[in-house]
C-alpha positions in Angstrom: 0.0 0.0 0.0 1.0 3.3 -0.7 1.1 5.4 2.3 0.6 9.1 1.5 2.5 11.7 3.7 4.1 15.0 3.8 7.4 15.0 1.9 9.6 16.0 4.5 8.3 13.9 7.4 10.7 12.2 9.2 9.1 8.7 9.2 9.2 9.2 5.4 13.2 8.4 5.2 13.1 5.7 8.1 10.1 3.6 5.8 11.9 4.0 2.6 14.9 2.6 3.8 12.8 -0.1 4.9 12.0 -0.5 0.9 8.1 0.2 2.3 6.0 2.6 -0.5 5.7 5.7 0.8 4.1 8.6 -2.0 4.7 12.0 -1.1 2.0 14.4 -1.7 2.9 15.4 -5.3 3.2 11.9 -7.0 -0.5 11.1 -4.9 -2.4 14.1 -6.4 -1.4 12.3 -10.0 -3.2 9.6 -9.2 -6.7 9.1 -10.1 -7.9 7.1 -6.6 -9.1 8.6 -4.2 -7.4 7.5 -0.9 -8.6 6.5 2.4 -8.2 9.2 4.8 -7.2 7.7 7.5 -7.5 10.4 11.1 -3.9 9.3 13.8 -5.1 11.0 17.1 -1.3 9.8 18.3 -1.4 10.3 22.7 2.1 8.4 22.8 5.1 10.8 23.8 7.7 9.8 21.5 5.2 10.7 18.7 8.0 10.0 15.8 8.5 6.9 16.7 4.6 6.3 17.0 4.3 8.0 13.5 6.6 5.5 12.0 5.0 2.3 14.1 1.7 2.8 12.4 2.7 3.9 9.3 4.2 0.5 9.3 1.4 -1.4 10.1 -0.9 0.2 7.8 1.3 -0.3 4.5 0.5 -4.2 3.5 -2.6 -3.6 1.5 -2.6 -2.3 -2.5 -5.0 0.6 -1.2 -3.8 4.5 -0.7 -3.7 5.6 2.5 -4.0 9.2 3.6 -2.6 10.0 7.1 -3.6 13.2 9.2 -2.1 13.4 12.3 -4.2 15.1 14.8 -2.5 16.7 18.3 -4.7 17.6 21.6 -5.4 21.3 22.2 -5.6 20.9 25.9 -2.3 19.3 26.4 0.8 20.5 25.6 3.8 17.9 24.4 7.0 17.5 26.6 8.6 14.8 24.3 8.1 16.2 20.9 9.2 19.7 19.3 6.6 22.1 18.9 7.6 22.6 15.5 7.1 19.0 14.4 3.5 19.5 16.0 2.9 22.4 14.0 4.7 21.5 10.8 2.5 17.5 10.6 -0.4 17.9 12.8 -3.8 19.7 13.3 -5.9 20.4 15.8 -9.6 19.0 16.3 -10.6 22.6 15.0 -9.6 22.4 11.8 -10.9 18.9 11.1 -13.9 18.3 13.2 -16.3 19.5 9.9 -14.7 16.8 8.0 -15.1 13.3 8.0 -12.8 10.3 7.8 -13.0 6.4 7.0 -11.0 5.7 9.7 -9.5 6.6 13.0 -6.6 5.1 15.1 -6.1 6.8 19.0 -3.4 5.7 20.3 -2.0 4.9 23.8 -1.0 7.1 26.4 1.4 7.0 29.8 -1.7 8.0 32.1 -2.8 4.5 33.0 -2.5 4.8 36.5 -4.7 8.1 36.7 -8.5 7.8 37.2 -10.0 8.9 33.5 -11.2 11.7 34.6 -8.3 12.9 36.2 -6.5 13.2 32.7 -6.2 16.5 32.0 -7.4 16.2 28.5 -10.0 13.8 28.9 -13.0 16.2 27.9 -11.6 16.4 24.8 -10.7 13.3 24.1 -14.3 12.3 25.2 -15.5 14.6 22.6 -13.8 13.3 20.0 -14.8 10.2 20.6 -18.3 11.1 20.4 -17.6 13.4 17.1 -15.9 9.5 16.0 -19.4 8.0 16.2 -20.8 10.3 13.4 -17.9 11.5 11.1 -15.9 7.9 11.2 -16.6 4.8 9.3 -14.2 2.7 11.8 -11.7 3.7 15.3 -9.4 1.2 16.3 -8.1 2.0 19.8 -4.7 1.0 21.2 -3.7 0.1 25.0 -4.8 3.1 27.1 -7.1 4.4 24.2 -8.3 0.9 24.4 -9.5 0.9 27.8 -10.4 4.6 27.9 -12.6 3.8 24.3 -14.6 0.8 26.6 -15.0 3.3 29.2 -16.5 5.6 27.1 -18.3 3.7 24.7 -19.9 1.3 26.8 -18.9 2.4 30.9 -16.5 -0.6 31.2 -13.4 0.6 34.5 -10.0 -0.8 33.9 -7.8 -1.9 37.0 -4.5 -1.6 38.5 -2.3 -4.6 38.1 0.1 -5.6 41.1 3.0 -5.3 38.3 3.4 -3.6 35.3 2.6 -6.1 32.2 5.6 -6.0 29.9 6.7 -8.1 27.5 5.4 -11.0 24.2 2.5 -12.7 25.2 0.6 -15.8 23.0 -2.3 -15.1 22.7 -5.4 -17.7 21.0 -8.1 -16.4 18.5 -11.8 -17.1 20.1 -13.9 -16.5 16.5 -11.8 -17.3 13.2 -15.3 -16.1 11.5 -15.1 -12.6 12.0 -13.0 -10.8 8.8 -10.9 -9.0 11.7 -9.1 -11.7 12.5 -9.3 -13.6 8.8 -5.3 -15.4 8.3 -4.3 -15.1 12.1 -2.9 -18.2 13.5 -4.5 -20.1 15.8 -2.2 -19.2 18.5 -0.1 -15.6 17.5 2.5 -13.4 19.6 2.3 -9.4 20.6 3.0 -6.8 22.9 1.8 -5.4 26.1 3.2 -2.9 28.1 1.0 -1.6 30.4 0.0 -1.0 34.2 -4.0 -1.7 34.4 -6.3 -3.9 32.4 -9.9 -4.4 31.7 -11.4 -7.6 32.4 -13.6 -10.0 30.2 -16.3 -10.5 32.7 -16.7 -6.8 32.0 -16.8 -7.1 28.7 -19.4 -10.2 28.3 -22.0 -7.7 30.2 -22.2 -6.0 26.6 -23.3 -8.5 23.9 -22.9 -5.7 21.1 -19.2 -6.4 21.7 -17.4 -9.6 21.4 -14.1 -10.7 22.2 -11.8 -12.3 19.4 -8.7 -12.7 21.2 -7.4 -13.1 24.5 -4.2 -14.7 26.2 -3.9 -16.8 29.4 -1.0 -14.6 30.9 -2.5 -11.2 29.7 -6.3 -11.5 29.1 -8.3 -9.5 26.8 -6.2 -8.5 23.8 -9.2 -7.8 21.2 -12.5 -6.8 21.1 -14.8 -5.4 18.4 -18.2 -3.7 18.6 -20.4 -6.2 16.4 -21.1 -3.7 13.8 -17.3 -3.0 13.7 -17.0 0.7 14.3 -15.1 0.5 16.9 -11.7 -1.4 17.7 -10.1 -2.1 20.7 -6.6 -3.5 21.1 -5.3 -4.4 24.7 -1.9 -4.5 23.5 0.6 -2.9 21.4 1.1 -5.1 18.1 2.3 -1.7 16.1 5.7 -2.0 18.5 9.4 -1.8 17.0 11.7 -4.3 18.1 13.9 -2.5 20.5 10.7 -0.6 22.0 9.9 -2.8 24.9 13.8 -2.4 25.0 14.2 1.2 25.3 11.1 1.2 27.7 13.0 -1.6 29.9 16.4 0.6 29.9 14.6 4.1 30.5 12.7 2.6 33.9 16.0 1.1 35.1 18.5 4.1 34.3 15.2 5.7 36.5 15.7 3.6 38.8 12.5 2.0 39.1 13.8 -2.2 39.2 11.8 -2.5 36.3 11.4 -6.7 35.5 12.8 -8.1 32.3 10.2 -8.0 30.0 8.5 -11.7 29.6 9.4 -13.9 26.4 11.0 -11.2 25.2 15.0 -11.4 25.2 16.4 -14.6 24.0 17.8 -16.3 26.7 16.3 -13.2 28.7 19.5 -11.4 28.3 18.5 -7.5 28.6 21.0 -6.2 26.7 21.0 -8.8 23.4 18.9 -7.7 20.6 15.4 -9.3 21.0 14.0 -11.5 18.1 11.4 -9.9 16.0 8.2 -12.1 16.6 4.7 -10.4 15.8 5.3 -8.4 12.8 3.4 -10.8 10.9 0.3 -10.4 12.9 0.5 -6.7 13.4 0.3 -6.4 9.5 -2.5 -8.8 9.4 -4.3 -7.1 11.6 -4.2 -4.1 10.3 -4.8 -5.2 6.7 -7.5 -7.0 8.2 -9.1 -3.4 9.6 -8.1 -1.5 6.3 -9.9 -3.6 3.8 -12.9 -5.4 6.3 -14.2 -2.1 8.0 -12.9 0.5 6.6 -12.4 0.3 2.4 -15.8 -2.4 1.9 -17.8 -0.1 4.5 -16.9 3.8 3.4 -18.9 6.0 1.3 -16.6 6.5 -2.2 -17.8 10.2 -1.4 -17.0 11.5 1.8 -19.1 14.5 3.5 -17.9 18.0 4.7 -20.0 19.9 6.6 -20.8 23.3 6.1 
């Protein structure tokens, strides 16, 4: 898939080298297709490396993909230049007329404050309401995971007694359901988290259903039935060394972080960790692309006036 994106991000470079297709925005407007405009509301800190993460995972499909990357208002970035905010990204404001065939919100390091303690959690809660009307499918990641359930549907998350960190297996529960169409039986991903929602929460709803959950870590996916919205208890979008550099920044802190689970071989902490869930992050979101996004959009999307 060709990913469209502004010529001089920085992901751009780092994809390419990768020998992934990524159009800039003059060779897309020569093209006669019209793109799926895909809306990143990317909560992560390192929003670079977040950038490049999901740009990756959406880029194994022969569709266009059109990426806006869309920044808080109410929150102001410690971990990212203000003027790589204001060079790639908008605000709500200049978007919220528009509409989009798909959304991604990502994570975000607030898990062990109470929702409404977040400082920007009014506005995240009205974008996820403005989601319901203006966006064909949202697939919600970690954090925007659980705060999407909470939302949506009034489902708490919980403190765990450790922080969950490392490659979990996890078992598919439906192989029917297009979302989860060439997954193995048994697949590999990330978690790196501090809280968790539970699936006796969950089964309270029968407009969602659960189509993926591990042993170790629990829930891992879950789909509204109509498949609007997405959430993801994990991180399958992760880069090799990320658990990595999250391992190494909480012990240089001093925190006596644990080695993250199945992770290391040999669980050496400073060998390079084998690459084992690419395949299923790609599937995934190939999976999302074509199922609920490119066979459910309008060809014509709506701007309000």
């Amino acid at each position: 898939m060709p990913i469209k994106v502004q010529r001089d991000l920085p992901a751009k470079a780092i994809l390419e080298e990768e020998n992934i297709f990524i159009m800039d925005e003059d060779r897309a407007m020569s093209q006669d297709i019209r793109p799926l405009e895909i809306l990143i509301l990317n909560l992560m800190p390192l929003k670079e490396e977040t950038e490049t993460q999901l740009m990756r995972a959406l880029s194994n499909t022969p569709l266009q993909v059109d990426c806006t990357f869309l920044m808080l208002s109410t929150h102001v970035s410690k971990n990212t230049s203000a003027s790589h905010l204001n060079k790639f990204y908008v605000t709500f404001d200049e978007i919220k007329k528009k509409k989009y065939d798909g959304m991604i919100i990502t994570g975000a390091p607030v898990e062990n404050l109470e929702y409404e303690e977040v400082n920007y959690w009014p506005e995240l809660s009205m974008m996820m309401e403005w989601s319901k009307t203006h966006v064909t499918s949202t697939i919600h990641i970690c954090w925007g995971a659980q705060a999407g359930l909470y939302y949506h549907y009034g489902i708490p998350k919980y403190p765990m007694k450790k922080k969950l960190s490392g490659i979990y297996n996890h078992r598919v529960l439906d192989r029917k359901v297009p979302l989860v169409r060439s997954l193995n039986d048994f697949f590999l991903a990330p978690h790196s988290r501090y809280t968790e929602v539970r699936k006796a929460d969950i089964l309270k709803h029968p407009e969602l259903a659960i189509l993926a959950e591990s042993d170790e870590a629990g829930v891992f996916l879950v789909m509204s039935r109509d498949g609007r919205q997405v959430f993801v208890q994990g991180h399958p979008e992760y880069d090799r060394m990320t658990l990595n550099n999250e391992y190494h920044r909480d012990l240089n802190k001093g925190l006596d972080p644990e080695v993250p689970y199945n992770y290391y071989e040999d669980n050496d902490p400073f060998s390079a960790p084998p690459l084992t869930w690419r395949n299923t992050s790609n599937t995934l979101y190939t999976n999302w692309l074509n199922y609920y996004v490119y066979q459910v959009t309008p060809y014509l999307l709506e701007v309000e006036e």
